[in-house]
C-alpha positions in Angstrom: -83.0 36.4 -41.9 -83.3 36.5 -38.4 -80.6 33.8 -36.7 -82.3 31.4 -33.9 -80.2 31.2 -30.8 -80.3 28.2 -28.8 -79.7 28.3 -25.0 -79.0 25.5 -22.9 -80.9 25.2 -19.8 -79.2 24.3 -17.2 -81.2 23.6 -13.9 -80.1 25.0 -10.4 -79.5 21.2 -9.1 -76.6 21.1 -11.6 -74.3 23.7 -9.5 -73.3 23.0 -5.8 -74.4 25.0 -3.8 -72.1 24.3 -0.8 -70.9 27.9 0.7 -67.5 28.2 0.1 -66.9 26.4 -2.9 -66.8 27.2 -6.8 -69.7 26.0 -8.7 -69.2 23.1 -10.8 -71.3 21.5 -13.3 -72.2 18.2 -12.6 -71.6 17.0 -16.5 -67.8 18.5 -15.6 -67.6 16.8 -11.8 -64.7 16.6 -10.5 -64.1 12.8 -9.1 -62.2 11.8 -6.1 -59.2 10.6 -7.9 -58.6 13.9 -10.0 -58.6 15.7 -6.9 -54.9 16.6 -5.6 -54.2 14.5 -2.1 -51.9 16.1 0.7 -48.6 14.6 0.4 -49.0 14.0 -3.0 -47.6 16.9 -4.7 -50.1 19.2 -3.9 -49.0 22.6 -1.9 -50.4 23.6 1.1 -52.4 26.3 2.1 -50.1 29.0 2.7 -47.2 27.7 0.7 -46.2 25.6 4.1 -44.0 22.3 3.3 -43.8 19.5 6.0 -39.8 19.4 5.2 -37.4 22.3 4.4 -36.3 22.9 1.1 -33.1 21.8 0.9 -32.6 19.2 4.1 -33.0 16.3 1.7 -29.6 17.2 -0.4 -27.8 18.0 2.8 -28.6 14.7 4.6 -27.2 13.1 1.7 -23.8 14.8 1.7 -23.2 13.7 5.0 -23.8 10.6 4.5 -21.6 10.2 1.7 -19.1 12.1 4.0 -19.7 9.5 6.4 -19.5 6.1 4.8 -16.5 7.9 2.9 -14.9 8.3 6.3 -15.4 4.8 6.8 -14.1 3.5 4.0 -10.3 5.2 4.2 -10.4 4.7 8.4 -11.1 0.4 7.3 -8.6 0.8 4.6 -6.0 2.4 6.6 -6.3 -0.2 9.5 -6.0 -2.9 7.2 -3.2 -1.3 5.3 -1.6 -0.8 8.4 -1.9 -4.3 9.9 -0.4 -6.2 6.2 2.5 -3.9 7.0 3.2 -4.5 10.4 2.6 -8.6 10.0 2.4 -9.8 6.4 4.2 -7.1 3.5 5.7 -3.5 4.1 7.6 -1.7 0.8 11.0 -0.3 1.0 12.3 2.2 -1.2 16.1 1.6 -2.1 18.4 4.6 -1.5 21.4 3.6 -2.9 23.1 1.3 -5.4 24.8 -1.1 -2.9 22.1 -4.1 -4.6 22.6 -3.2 -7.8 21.7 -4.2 -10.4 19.3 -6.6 -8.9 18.0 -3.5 -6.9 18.1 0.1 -8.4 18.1 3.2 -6.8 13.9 4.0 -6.5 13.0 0.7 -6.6 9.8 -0.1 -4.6 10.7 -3.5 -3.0 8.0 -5.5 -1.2 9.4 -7.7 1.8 8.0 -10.4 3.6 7.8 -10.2 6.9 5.8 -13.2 8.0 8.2 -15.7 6.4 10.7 -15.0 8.6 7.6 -16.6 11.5 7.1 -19.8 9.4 10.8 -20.0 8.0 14.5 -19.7 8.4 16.4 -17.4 6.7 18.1 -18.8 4.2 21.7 -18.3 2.3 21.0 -16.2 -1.0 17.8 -14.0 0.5 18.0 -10.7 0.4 17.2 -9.3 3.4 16.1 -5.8 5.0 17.5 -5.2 8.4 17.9 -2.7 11.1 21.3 -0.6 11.4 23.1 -2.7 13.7 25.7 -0.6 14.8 25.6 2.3 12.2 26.5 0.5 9.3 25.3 3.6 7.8 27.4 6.3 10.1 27.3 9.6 9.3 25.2 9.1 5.4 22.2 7.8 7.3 19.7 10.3 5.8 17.8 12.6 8.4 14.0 12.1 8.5 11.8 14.7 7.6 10.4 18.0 10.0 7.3 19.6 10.9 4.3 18.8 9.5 5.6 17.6 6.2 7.8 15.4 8.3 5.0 13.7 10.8 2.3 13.4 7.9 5.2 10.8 5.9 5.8 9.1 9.3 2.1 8.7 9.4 1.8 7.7 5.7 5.1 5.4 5.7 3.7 3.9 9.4 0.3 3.0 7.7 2.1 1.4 4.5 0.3 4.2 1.8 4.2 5.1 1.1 7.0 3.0 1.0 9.6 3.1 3.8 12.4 5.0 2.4 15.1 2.7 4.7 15.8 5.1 6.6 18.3 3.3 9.4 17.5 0.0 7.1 19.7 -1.7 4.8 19.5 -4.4 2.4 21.6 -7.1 1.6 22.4 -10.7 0.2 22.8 -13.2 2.9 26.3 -15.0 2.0 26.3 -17.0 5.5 24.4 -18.4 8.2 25.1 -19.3 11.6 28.0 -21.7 11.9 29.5 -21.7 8.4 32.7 -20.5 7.5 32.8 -17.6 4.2 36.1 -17.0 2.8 37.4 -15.0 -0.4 38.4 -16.6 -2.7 38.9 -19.6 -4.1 41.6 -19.7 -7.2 39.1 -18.8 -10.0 38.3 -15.7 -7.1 35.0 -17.1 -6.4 33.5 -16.7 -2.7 33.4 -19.9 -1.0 30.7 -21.2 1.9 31.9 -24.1 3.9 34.3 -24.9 0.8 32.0 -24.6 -1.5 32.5 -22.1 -4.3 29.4 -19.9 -5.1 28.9 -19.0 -9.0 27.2 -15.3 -8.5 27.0 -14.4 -12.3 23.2 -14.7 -11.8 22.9 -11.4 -9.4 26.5 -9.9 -8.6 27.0 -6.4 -10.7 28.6 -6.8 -14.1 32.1 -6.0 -14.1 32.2 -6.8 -10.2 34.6 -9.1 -9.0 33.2 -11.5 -5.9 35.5 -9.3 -3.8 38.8 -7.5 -3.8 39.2 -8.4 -0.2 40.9 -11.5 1.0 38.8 -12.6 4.5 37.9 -15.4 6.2 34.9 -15.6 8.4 33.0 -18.4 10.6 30.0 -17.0 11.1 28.4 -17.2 15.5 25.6 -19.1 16.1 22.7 -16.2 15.7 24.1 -14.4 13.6 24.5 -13.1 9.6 27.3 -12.6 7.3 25.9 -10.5 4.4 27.4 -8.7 1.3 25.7 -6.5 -1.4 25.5 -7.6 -5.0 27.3 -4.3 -6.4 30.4 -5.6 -4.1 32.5 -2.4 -5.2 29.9 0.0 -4.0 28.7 -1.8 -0.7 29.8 -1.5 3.2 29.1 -5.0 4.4 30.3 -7.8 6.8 33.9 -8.0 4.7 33.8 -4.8 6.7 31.3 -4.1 9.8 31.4 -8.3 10.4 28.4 -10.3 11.1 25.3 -9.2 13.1 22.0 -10.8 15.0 19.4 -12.2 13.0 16.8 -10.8 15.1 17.5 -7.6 13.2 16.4 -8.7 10.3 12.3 -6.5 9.6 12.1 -8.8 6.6 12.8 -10.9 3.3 12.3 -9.0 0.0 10.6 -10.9 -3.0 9.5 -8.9 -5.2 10.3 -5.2 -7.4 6.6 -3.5 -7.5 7.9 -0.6 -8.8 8.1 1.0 -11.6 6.0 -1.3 -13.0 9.2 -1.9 -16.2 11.1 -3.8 -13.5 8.3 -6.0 -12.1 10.0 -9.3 -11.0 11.3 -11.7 -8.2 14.2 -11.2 -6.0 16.1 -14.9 -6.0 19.7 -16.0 -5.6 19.1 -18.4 -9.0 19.9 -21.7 -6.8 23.3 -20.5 -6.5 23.7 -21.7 -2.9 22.0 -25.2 -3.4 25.2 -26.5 -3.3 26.6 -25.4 0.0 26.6 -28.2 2.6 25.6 -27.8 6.3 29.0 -26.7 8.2 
């Protein structure tokens, strides 16, 4: 049985017939917004691109470069400024403080109390050699690059300063009293006034071994370090200029176990003006 085949007819009108351009059926038109726009995904003749492959990615490492450059040069002026004005660390070298300071303690000092303050009998100050305390153990700074890059570092505050020509001390007397050793339980005494130093002086330590007795200039310092048997201080080098003092310290910051305040425990409350 024969099979009838059916044919569309499609008229001529039905095809454009611009030159050029692929037929299309009109039932199949192809609208506006089907067609691909330039600049909207669609490739250009040729395979040409209006940006090079690859320029995108680059422009956005630099600018991460750049705003990270940014960030450590604002971080290491501030840094640098709390450390010359407000806070510099100090690492401890040796055990003249202890055991209220330990060798490798991090201790932060203050040094804009010392603009809004006097110091005070009890603080425990960091000051400048003043007439090498330290002589011939004062530790040489570093060389070469090693050596400037932990200038740099220990300038801008990132590492502690490791007190290098610095020491650290308790101060015992101010200007115009008089420090003697000892009363007759062997307790220091300030203007006749005998200091109870159980709170901070190193266990088994006696207030000092050394009979002395000091008035203390106008000016000036009398200092002594809590581990008395292990400390060069005024008993021996005598007193020294305030103004050589960088700073008070208040606080351990590290290691973080030994977090905590640096105080005299009100053991000087009682002293009275000379």
């Amino acid at each position: 049985m024969p099979v009838a085949r059916i044919v569309a007819h499609v008229p001529p009108e039905a095809f454009d017939s611009s030159p050029g351009s692929p037929r299309t059926p009109q039932g199949d038109a192809v609208t506006e917004e089907s067609l691909p726009r330039e600049g909207h995904g669609s490739p250009r003749r040729g395979g040409d691109s209006s940006e090079p492959a690859g320029k995108p990615a680059r422009s956005g490492l630099s600018a991460f470069f750049k705003e990270t450059a940014i960030v450590v040069a604002l971080s290491l002026l501030i840094a640098t400024v709390v450390r010359i004005f407000l806070v510099q660390a100090f690492l401890i070298p040796s055990g003249s403080m202890e055991d209220t300071l330990l060798v490798g303690d991090r201790v932060l000092v203050s040094k804009i109390s010392l603009q809004f303050g006097e110091i005070h009998r009890g603080d425990v100050v960091v000051f400048e050699d003043p007439d090498r305390w330290l002589g011939d153990q004062a530790p040489d700074g570093g060389s070469g690059l090693g050596g400037a890059i932990k200038d740099v570092f220990e300038f801008v505050g990132v590492l502690p300063d490791d007190s290098e020509e610095h020491l650290i001390k308790r101060v015992i007397g101010v200007g115009g009293d008089t420090v003697r050793c000892c009363d007759d339980q062997g307790r220091i005494q300030v203007n006749g006034h005998s200091i109870e130093e159980s709170g901070y002086l190193y266990p088994g330590d006696s207030p000092s071994l050394n009979e002395f007795e000091r008035t203390v200039p106008e000016g000036e310092l009398f200092v002594m370090g809590d581990h008395r048997s292990n400390s060069g201080d005024s008993r021996i080098h005598g007193t020294f200029s305030a103004d050589l003092v960088v700073g008070r310290a208040f606080s351990v910051a590290w290691p973080i176990a030994r977090w905590g305040g640096v105080s005299s425990d009100g053991a000087f409350d009682g002293v009275p003006e000379p």
